[in-house]
mmCIF file as Biopython writes it, N, C-alpha, C and O atoms, coordinates in Angstrom:
data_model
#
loop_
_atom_site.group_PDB
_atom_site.id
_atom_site.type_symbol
_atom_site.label_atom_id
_atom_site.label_alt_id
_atom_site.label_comp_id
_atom_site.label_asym_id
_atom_site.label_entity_id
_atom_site.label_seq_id
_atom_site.pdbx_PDB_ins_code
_atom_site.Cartn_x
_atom_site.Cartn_y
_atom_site.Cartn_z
_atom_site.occupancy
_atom_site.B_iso_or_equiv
_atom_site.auth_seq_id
_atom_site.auth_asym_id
_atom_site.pdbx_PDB_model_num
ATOM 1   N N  . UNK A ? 1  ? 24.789 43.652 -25.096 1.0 0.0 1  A 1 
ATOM 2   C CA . UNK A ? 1  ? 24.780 44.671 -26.142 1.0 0.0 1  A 1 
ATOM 3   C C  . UNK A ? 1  ? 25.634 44.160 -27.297 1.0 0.0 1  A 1 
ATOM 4   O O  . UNK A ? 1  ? 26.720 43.600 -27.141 1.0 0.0 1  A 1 
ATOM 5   N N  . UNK A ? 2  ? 25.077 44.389 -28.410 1.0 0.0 2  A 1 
ATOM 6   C CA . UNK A ? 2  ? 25.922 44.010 -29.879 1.0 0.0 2  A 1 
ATOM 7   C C  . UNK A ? 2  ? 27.048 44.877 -30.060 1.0 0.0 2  A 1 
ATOM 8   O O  . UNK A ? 2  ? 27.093 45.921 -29.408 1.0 0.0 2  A 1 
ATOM 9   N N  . UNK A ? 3  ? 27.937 44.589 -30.838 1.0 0.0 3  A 1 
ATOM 10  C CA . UNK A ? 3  ? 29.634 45.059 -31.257 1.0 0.0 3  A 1 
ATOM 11  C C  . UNK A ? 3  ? 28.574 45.923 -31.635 1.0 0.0 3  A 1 
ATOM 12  O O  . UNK A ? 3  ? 28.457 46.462 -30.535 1.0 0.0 3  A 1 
ATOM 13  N N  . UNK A ? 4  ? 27.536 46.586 -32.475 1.0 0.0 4  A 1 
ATOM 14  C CA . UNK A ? 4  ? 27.357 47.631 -33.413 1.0 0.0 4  A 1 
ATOM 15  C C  . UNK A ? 4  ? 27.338 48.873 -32.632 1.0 0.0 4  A 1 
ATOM 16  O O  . UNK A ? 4  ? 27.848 49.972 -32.846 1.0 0.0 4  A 1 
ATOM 17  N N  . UNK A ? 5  ? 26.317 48.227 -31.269 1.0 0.0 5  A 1 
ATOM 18  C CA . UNK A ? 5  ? 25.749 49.473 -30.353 1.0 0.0 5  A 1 
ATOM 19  C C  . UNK A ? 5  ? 26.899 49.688 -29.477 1.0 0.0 5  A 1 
ATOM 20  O O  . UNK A ? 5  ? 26.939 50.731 -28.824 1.0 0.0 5  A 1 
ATOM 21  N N  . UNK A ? 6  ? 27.960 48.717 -29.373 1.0 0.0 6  A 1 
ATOM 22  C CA . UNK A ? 6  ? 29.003 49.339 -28.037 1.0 0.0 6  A 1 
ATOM 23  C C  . UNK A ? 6  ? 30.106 50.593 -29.469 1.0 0.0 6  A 1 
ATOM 24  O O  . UNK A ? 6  ? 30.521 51.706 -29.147 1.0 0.0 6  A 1 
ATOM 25  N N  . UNK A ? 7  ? 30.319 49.975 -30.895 1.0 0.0 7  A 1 
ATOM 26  C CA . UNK A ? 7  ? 30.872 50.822 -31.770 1.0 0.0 7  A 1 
ATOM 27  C C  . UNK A ? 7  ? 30.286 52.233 -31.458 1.0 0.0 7  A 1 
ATOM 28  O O  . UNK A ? 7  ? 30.879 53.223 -31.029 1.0 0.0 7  A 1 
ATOM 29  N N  . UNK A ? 8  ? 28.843 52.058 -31.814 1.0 0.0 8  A 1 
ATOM 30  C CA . UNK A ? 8  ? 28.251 53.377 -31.809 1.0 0.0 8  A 1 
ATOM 31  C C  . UNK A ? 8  ? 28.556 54.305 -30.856 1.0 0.0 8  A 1 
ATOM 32  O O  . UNK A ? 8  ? 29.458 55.131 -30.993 1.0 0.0 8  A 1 
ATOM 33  N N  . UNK A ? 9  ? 27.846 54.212 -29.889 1.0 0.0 9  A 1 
ATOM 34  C CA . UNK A ? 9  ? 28.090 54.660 -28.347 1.0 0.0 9  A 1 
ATOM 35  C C  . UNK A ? 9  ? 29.273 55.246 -28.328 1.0 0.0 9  A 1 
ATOM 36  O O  . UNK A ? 9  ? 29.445 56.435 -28.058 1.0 0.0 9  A 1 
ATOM 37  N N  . UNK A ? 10 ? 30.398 54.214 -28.696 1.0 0.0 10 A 1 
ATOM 38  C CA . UNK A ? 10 ? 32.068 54.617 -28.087 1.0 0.0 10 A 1 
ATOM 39  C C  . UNK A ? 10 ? 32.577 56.098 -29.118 1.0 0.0 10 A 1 
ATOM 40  O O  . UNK A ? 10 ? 33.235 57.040 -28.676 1.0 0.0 10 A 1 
ATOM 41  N N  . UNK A ? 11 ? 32.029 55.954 -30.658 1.0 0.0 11 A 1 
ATOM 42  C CA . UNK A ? 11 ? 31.981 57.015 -31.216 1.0 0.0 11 A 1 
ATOM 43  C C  . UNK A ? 11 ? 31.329 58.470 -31.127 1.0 0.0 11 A 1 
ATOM 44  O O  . UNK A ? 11 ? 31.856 59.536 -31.443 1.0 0.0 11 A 1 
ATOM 45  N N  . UNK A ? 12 ? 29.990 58.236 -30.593 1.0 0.0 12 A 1 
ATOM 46  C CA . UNK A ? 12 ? 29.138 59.199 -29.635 1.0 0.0 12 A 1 
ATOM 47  C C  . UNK A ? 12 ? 30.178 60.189 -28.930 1.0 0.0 12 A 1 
ATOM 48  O O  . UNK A ? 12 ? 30.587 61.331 -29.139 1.0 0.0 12 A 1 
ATOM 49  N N  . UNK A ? 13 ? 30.388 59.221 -28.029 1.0 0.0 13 A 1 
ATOM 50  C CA . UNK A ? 13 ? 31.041 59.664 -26.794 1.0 0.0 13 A 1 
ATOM 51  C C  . UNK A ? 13 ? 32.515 59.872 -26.866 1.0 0.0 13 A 1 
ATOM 52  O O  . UNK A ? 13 ? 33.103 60.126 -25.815 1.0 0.0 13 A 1 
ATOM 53  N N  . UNK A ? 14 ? 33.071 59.808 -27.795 1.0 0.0 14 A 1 
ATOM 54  C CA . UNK A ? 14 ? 34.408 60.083 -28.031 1.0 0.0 14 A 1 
ATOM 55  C C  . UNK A ? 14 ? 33.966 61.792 -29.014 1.0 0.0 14 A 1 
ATOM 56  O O  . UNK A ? 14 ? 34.681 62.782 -28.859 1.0 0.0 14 A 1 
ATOM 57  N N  . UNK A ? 15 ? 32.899 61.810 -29.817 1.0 0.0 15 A 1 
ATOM 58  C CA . UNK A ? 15 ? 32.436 63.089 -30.221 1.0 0.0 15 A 1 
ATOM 59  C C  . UNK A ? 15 ? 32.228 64.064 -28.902 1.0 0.0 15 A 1 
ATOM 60  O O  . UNK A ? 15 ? 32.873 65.071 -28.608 1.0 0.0 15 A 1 
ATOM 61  N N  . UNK A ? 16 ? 31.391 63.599 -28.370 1.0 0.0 16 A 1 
ATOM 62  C CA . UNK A ? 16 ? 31.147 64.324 -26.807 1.0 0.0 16 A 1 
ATOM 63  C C  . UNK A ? 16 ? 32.305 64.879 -26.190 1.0 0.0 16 A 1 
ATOM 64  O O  . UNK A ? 16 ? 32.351 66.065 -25.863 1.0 0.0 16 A 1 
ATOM 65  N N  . UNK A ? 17 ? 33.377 63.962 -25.990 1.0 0.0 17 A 1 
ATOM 66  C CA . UNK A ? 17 ? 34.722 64.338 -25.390 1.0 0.0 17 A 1 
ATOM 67  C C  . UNK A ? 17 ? 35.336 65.460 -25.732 1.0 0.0 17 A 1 
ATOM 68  O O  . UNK A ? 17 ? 35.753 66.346 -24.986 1.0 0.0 17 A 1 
ATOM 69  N N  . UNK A ? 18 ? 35.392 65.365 -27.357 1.0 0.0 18 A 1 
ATOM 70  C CA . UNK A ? 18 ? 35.844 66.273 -28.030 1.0 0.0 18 A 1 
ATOM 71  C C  . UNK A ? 18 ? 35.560 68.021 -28.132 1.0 0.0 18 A 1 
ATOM 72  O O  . UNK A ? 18 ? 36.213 69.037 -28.368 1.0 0.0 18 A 1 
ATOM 73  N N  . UNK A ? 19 ? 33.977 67.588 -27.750 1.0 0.0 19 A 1 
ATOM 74  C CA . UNK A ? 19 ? 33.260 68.908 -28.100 1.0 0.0 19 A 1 
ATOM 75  C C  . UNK A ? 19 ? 33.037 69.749 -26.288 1.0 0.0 19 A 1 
ATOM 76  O O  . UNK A ? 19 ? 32.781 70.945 -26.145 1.0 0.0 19 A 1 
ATOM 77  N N  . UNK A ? 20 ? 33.194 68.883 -25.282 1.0 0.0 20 A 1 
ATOM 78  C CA . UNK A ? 20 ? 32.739 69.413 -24.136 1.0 0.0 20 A 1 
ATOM 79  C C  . UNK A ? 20 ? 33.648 70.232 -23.607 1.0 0.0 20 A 1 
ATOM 80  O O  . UNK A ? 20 ? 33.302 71.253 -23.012 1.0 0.0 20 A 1 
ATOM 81  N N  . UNK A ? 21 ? 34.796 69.915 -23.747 1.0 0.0 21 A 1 
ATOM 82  C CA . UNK A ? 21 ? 36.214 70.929 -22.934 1.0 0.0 21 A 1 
ATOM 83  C C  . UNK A ? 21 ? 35.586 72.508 -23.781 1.0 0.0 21 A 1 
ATOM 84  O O  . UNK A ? 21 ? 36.250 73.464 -23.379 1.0 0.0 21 A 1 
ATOM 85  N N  . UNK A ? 22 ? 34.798 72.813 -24.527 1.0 0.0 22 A 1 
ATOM 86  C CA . UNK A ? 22 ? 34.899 73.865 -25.150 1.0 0.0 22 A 1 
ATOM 87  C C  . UNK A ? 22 ? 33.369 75.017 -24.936 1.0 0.0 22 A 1 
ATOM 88  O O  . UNK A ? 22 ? 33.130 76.169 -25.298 1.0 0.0 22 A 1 
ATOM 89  N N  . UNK A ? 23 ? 32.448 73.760 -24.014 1.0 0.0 23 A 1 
ATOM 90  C CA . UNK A ? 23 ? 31.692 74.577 -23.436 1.0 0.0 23 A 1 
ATOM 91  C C  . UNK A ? 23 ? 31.990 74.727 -22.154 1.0 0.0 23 A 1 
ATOM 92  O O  . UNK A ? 23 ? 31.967 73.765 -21.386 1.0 0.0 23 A 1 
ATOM 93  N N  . UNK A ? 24 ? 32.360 76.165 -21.699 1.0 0.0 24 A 1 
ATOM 94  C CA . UNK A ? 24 ? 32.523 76.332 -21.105 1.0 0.0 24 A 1 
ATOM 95  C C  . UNK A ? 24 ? 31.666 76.246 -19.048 1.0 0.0 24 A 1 
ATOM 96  O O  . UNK A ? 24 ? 32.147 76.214 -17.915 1.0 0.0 24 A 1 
ATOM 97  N N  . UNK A ? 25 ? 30.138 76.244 -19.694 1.0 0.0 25 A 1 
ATOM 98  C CA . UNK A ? 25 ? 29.349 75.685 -18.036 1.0 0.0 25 A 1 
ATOM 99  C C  . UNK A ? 25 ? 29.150 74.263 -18.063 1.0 0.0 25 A 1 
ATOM 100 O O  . UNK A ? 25 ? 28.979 73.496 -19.010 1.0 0.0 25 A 1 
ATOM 101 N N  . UNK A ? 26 ? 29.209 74.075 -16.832 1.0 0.0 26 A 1 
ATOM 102 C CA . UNK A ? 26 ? 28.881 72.644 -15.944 1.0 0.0 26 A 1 
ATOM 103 C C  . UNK A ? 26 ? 27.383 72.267 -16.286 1.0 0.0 26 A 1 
ATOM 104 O O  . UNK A ? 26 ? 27.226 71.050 -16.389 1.0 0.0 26 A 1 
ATOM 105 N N  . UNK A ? 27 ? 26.334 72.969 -16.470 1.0 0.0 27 A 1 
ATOM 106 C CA . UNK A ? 27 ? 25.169 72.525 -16.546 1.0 0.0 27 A 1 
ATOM 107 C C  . UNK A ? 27 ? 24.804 72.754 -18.460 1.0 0.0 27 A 1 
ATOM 108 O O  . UNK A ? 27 ? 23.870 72.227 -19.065 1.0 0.0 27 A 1 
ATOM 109 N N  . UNK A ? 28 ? 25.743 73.576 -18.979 1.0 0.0 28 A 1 
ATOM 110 C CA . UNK A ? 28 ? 25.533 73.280 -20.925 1.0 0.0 28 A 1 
ATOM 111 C C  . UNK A ? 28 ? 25.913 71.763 -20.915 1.0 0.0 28 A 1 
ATOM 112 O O  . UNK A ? 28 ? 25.108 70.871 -21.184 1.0 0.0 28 A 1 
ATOM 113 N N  . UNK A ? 29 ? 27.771 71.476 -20.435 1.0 0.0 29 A 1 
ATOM 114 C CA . UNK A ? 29 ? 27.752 70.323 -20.688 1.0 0.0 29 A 1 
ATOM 115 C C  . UNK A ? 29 ? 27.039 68.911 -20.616 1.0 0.0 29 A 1 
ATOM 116 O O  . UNK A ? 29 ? 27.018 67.978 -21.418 1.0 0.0 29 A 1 
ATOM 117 N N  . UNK A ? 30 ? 26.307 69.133 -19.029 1.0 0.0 30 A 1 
ATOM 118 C CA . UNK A ? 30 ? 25.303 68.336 -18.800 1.0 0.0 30 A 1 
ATOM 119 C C  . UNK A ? 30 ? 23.832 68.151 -19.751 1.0 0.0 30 A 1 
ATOM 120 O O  . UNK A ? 30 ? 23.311 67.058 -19.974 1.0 0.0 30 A 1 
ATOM 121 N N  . UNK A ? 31 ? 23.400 69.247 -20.157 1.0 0.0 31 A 1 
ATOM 122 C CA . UNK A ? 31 ? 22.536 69.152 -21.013 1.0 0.0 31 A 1 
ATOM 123 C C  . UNK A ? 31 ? 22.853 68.872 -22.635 1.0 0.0 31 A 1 
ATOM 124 O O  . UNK A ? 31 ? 22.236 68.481 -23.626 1.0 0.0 31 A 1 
ATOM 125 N N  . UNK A ? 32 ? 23.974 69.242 -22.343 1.0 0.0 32 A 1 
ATOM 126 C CA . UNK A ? 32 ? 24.637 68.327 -24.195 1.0 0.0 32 A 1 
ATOM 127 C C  . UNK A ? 32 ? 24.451 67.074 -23.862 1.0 0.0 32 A 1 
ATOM 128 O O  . UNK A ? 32 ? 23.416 66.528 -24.244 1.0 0.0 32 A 1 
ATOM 129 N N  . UNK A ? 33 ? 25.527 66.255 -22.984 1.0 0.0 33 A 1 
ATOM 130 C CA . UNK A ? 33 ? 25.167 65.156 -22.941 1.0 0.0 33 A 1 
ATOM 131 C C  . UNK A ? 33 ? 23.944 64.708 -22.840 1.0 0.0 33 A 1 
ATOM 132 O O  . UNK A ? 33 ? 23.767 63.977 -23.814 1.0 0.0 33 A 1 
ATOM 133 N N  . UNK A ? 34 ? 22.822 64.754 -22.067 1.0 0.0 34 A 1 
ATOM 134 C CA . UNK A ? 34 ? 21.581 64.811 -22.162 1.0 0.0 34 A 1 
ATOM 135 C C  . UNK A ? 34 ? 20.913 64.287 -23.446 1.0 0.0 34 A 1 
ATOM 136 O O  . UNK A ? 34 ? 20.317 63.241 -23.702 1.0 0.0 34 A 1 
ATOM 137 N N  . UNK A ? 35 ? 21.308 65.693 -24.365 1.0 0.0 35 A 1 
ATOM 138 C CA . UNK A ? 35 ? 20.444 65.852 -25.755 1.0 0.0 35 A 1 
ATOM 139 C C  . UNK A ? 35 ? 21.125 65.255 -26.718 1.0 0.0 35 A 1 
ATOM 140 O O  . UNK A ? 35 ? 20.602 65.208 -27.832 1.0 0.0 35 A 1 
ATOM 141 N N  . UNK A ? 36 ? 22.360 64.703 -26.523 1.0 0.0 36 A 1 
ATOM 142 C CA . UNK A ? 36 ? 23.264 64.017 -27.257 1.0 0.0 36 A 1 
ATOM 143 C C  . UNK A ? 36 ? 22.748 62.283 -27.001 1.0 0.0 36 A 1 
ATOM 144 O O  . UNK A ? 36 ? 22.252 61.709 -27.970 1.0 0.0 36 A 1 
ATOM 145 N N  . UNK A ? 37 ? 22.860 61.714 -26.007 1.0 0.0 37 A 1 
ATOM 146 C CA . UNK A ? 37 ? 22.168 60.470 -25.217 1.0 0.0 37 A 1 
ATOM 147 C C  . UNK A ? 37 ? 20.849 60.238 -26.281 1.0 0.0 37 A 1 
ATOM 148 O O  . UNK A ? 37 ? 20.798 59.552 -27.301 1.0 0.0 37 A 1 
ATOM 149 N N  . UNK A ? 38 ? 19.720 61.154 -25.580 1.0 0.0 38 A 1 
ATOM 150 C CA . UNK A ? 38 ? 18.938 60.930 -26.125 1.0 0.0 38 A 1 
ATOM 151 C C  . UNK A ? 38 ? 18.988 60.716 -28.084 1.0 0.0 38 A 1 
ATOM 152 O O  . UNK A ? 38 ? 18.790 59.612 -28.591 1.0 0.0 38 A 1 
ATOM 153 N N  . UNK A ? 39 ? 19.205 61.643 -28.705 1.0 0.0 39 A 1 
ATOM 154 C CA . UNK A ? 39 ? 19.333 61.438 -29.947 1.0 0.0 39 A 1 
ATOM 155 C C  . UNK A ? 39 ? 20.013 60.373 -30.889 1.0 0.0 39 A 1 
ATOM 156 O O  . UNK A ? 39 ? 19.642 60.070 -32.023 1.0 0.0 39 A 1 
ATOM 157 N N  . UNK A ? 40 ? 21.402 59.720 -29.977 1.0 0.0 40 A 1 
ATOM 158 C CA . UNK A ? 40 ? 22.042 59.118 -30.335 1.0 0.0 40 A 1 
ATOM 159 C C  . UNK A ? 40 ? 21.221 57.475 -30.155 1.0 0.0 40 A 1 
ATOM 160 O O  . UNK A ? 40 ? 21.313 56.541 -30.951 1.0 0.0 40 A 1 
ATOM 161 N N  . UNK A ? 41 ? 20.422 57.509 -28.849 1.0 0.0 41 A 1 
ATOM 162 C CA . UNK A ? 41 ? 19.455 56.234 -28.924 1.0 0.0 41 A 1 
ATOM 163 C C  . UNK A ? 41 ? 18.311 56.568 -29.251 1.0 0.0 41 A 1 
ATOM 164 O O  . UNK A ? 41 ? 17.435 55.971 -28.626 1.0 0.0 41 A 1 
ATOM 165 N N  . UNK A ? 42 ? 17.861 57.520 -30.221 1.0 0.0 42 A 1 
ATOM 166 C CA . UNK A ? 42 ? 16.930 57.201 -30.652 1.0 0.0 42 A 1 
ATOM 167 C C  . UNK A ? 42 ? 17.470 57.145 -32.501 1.0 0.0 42 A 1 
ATOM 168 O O  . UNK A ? 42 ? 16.626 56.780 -33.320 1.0 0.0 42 A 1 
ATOM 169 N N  . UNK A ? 43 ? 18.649 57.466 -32.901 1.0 0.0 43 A 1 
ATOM 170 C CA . UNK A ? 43 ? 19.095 57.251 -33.965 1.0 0.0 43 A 1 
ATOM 171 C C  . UNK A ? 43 ? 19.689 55.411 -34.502 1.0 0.0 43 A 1 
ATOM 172 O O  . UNK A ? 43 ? 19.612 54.944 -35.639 1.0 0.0 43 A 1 
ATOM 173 N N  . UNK A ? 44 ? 20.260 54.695 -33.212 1.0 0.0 44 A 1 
ATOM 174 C CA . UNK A ? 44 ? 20.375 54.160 -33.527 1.0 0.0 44 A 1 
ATOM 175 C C  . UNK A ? 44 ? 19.701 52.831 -33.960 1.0 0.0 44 A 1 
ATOM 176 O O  . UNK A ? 44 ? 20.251 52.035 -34.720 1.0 0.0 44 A 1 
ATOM 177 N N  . UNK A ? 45 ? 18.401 52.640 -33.389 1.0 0.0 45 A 1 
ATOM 178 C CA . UNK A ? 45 ? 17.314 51.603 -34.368 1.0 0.0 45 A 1 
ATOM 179 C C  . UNK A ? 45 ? 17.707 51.939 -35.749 1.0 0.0 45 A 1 
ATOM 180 O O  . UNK A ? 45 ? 18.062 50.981 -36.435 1.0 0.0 45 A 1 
ATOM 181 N N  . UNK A ? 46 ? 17.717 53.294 -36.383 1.0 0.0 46 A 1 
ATOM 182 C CA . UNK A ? 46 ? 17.442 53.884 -37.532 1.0 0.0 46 A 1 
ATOM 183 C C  . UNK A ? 46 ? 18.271 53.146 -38.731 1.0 0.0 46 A 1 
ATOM 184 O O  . UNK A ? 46 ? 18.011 52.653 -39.828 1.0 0.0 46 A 1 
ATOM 185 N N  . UNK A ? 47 ? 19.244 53.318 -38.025 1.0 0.0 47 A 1 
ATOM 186 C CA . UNK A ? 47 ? 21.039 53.110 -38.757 1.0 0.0 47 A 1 
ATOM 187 C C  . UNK A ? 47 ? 21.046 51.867 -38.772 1.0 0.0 47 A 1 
ATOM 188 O O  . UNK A ? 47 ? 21.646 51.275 -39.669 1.0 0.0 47 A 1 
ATOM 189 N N  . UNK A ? 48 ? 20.444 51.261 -37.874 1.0 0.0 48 A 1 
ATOM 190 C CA . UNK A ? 48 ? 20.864 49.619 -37.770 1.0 0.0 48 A 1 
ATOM 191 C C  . UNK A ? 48 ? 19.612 49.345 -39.231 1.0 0.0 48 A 1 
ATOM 192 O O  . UNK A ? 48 ? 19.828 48.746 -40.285 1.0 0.0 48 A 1 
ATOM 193 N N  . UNK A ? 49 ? 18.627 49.873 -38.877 1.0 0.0 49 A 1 
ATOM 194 C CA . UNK A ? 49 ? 17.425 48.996 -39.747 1.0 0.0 49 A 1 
ATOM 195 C C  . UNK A ? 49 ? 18.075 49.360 -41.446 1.0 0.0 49 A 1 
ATOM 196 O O  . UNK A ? 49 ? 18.257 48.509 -42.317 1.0 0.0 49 A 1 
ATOM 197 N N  . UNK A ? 50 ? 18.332 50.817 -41.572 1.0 0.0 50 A 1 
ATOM 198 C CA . UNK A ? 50 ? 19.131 50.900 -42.605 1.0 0.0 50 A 1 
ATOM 199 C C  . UNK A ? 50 ? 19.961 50.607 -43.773 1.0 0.0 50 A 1 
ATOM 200 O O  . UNK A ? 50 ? 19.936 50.774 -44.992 1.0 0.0 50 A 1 
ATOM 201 N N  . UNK A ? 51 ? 21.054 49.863 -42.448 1.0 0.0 51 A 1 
ATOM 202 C CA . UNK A ? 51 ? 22.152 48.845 -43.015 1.0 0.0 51 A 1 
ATOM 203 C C  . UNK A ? 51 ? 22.063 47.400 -42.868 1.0 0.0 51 A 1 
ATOM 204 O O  . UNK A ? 51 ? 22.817 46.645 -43.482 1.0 0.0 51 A 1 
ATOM 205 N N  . UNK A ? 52 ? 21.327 47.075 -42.217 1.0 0.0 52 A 1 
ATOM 206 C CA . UNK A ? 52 ? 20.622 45.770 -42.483 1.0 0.0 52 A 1 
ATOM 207 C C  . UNK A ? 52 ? 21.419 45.606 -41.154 1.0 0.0 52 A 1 
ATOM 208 O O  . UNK A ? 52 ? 22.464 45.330 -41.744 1.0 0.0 52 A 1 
ATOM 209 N N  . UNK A ? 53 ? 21.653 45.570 -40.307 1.0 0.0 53 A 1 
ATOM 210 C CA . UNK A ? 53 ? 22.128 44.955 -38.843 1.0 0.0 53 A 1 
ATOM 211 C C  . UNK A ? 53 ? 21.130 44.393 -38.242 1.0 0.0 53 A 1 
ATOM 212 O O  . UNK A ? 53 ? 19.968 44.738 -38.460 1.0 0.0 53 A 1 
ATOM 213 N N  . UNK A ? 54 ? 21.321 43.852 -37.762 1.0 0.0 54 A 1 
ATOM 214 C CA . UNK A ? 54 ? 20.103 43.245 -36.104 1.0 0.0 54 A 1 
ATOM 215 C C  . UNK A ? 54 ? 18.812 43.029 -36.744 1.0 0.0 54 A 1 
ATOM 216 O O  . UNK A ? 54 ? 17.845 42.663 -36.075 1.0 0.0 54 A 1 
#
């Protein structure tokens, strides 16, 4: 995996961190992450083609 996609990801998921202590069920959080995952890899082709990466 490229520095761009482990950057990305680690920012993702440091958003995720942030936001999950505050839903309160076991299965919202699971489905955030979920819908978060998904969006975040399907955003990032986007961003890369964008800024000229990869």
């Amino acid at each position: 995996m490229d520095i761009f996609a482990t950057i990305f990801y680690a920012v993702v998921c440091a958003v995720l961190g942030i936001a999950a202590p505050r839903v309160s069920s076991f299965w919202m959080r699971i489905g955030m992450g979920a819908l978060v995952g998904v969006v975040a890899s399907n955003l990032l082709p986007v961003i890369k083609s964008l800024i000229g990466v990869g």
